[in-house]
N, C-alpha and C positions, 0 to 999 in steps of 0.2 A: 507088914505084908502089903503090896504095892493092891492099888484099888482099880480094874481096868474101868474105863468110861469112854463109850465111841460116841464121839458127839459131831456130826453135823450143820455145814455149813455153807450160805451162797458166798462167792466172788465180790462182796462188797463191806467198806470202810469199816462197817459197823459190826464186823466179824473180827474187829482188831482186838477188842479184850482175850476173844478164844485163843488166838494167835500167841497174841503179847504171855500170855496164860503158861501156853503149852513151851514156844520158844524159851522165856527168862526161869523156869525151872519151876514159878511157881506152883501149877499143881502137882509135879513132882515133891515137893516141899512139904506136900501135905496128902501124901503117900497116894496120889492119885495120879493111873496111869492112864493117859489119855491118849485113843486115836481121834484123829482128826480127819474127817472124810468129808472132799469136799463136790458138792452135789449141783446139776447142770440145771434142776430147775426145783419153786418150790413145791410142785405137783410129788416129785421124787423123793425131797424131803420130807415131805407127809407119809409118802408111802412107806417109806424106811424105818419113820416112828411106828407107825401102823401094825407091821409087821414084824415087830422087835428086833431089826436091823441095827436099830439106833436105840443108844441109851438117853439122846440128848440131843438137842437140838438148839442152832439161832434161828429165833422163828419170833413173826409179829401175831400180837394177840388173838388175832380173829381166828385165822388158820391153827393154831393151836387148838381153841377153844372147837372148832367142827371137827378138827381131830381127835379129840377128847371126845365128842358125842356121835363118832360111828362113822359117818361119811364119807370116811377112806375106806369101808368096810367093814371096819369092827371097831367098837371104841376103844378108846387108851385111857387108862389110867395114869394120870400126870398131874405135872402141877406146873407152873408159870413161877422161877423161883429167886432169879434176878432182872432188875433191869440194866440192861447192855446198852444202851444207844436212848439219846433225846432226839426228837427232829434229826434235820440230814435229808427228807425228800424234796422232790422240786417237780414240777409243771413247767413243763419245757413245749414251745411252737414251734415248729420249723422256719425255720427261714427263708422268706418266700423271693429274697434281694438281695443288692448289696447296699440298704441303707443301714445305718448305725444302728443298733438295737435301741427299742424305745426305751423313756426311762417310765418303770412301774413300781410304783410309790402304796399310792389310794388304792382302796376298791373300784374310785368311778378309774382313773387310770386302766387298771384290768378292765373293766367294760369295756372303756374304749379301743385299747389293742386289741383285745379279741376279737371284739365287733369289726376293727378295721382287716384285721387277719384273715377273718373266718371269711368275709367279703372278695377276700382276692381266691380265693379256692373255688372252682367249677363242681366238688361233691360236696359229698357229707366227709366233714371231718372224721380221721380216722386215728384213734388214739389208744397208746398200749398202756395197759399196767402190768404188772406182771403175775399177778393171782387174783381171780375174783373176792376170794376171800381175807382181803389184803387190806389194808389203813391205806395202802394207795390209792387202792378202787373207793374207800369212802370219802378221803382227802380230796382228790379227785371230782366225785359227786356234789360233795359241799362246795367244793370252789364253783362250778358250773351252775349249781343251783344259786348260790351267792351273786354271779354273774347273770342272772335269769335268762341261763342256758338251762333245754330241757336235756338233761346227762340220758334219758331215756326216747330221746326222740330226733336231738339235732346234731348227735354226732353218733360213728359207728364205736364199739370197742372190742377190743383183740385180745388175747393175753398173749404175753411174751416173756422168757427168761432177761432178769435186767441187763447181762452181759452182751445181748444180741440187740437193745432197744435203740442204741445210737447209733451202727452200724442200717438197721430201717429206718431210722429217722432221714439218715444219710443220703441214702437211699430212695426215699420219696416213699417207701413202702407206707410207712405213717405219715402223719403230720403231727403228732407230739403224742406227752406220755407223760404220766408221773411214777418214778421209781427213786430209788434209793443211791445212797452216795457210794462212789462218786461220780456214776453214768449221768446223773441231771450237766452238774460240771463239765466234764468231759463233752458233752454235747454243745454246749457254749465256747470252749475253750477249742472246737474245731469250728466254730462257725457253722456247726449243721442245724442251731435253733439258738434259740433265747430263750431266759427264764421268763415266764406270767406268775409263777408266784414260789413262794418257797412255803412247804406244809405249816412251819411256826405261823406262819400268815394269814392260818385258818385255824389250827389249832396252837398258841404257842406253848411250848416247852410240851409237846405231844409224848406218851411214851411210844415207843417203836418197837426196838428188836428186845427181847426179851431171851434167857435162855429155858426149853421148855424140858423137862427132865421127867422121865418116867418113875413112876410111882414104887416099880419094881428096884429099879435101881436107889432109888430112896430109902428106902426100906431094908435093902440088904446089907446096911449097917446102919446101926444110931445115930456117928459120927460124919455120914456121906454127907447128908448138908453144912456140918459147920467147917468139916472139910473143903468144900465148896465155895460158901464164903469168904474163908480166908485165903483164898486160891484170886478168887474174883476179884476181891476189895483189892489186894497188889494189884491186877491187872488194868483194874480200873485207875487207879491210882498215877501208872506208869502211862498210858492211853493218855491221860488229862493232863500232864507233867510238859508245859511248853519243850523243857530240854531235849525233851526225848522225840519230840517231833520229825527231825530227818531220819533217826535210826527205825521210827516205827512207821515214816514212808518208805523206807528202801525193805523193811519186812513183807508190808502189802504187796509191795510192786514185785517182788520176788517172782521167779517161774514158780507152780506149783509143785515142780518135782523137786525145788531144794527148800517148800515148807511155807513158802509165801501164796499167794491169788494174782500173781499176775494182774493188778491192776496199774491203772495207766500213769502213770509217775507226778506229770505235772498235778493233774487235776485230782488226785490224792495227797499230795505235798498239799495244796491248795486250804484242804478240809482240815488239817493239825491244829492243834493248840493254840501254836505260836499266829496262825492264820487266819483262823477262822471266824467267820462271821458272827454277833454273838445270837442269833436267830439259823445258824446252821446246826450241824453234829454237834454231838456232845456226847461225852464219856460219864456219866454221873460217878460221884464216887458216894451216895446214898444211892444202894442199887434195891432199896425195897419198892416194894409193887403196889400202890395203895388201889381201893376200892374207886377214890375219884380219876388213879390213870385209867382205869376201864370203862367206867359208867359209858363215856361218849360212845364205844366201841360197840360196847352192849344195847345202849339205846341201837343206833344203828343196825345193828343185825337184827335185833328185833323189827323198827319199822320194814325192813327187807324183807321179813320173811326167812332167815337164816336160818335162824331156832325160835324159839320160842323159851324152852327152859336152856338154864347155864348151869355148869359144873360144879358143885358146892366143892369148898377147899380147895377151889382151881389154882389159888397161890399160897406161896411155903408161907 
């Protein structure tokens, strides 16, 4: 008997195990019938878990873990139960010319571009993440505070869905941002800014997107996790497999209405296997969740003020 699962997801790279998942059959394979809905920001994502919309979600640790403790409303019962994605963000400046993009190497490097950067702007820098409660907004934080930029004082910040951030950067609406792959790229790759740092840079081998799976749906069979698993491990597998690289950019880059996210071809070819940086994206094919991918997360929300206490069993 086929197993439904409505899972949840943004317009970015790191959506590609769900994809590769649902596309090559495998959760099918392992009697799990998956819709895939895919969602314009991750305020909406939250709120869909919230409200038992969603069985499942690709979601980063933080936003889960406030979704889990009521903040949308009402708490969720969930758990955090693979990891989908290593690094992949980036810290992108706008482009204030037509000189070559500098080269950013060091830390002092970063000081110096930015110092030089921030210098030619008449305000306060204005910079998007895409959820407060987001490894962008802390990645972000660190890098600036690492830079002995005040993140609370000498620049503005926004939130914005990541599909709309280079389109503002473009735009002058921003002056930069840190989100997810492959809109950092994409912003480079049109010339509307340059990288200042890539998230491995501050944190490397960071965990990111995780999938976040309600407790209900766990529970309503024995076998829904290792079902899961061996649905994911193929997908992972396939994600990380150099070969497969052109067929699982022309998946992403797909319209949405024949199963793909419409993302932007080059600069997703870019992020593949066969391409990529070895401080970018990554597909792990070890997708458990250990206590040390969190601690940095948790420290951080705590200094913040986010919570205070955290979800005992928050991962499978």
């Amino acid at each position: 008997m086929p197993h439904p699962l409505r899972i949840g997801l943004l317009r970015l790279a790191d959506s590609a195990p769900i994809l590769a998942a649902n596309t090559h059959g495998f959760f099918r394979e392992n009697t799990i019938l998956p819709s895939v809905s895919v969602e314009p920001s991750w305020a909406n994502l939250a709120d869909k878990m919230t409200w038992g919309v969603l069985d499942a979600a690709v979601m980063f640790p933080p936003l889960a873990f406030m979704t889990m403790a009521g903040t949308r409303g009402r708490p969720v019962q969930g758990r955090l139960t693979h990891a989908l994605s290593r690094g992949g963000n980036m810290v992108v400046l706008r482009k204030l010319d037509d000189a070559p993009n500098p080269t950013v190497t060091t830390l002092n490097d970063k000081k110096i571009v930015f110092s030089k950067w921030a210098s030619k702007i008449t305000h306060k820098p204005k910079f998007a993440v895409v959820h407060e409660n987001s490894t962008h907004y802390l990645i972000l934080r660190r890098l600036l505070n690492a830079l002995s930029v005040s993140f609370d004082h000498a620049v503005d910040l926004v939130i914005m869905p990541p599909d709309q951030i280079v389109t503002a950067l473009t735009k002058g609406a921003i002056d930069g941002f840190c989100a997810g792959p492959p809109w950092g790229t994409e912003a480079c790759l049109s010339s509307a800014g340059f990288c200042l740092a890539r998230s491995t840079d501050i944190l490397p081998n960071h965990l990111e997107k995780c999938l976040f799976v309600t407790d209900k749906w766990l529970n309503a069979d024995k076998q829904h996790l290792a079902r899961l698993t061996s649905a994911l491990s193929k997908a992972a597998l396939y994600c990380s497999t150099p070969e497969n690289s052109i067929a699982l950019t022309d998946l992403l880059a797909r319209p949405l209405k024949e199963g793909g996210l419409n993302l932007p071809y080059a600069a997703t070819r870019s992020l593949m296997p066969d391409n990529a940086l070895p401080d970018g994206l990554h597909f792990p094919l070890d997708q458990t969740i250990k206590h040390t991918d969190l601690q940095w997360m948790i420290d951080d929300m705590k200094t913040l003020g986010w919570l205070t206490a955290f979800p005992d069993h928050c991962t499978a």
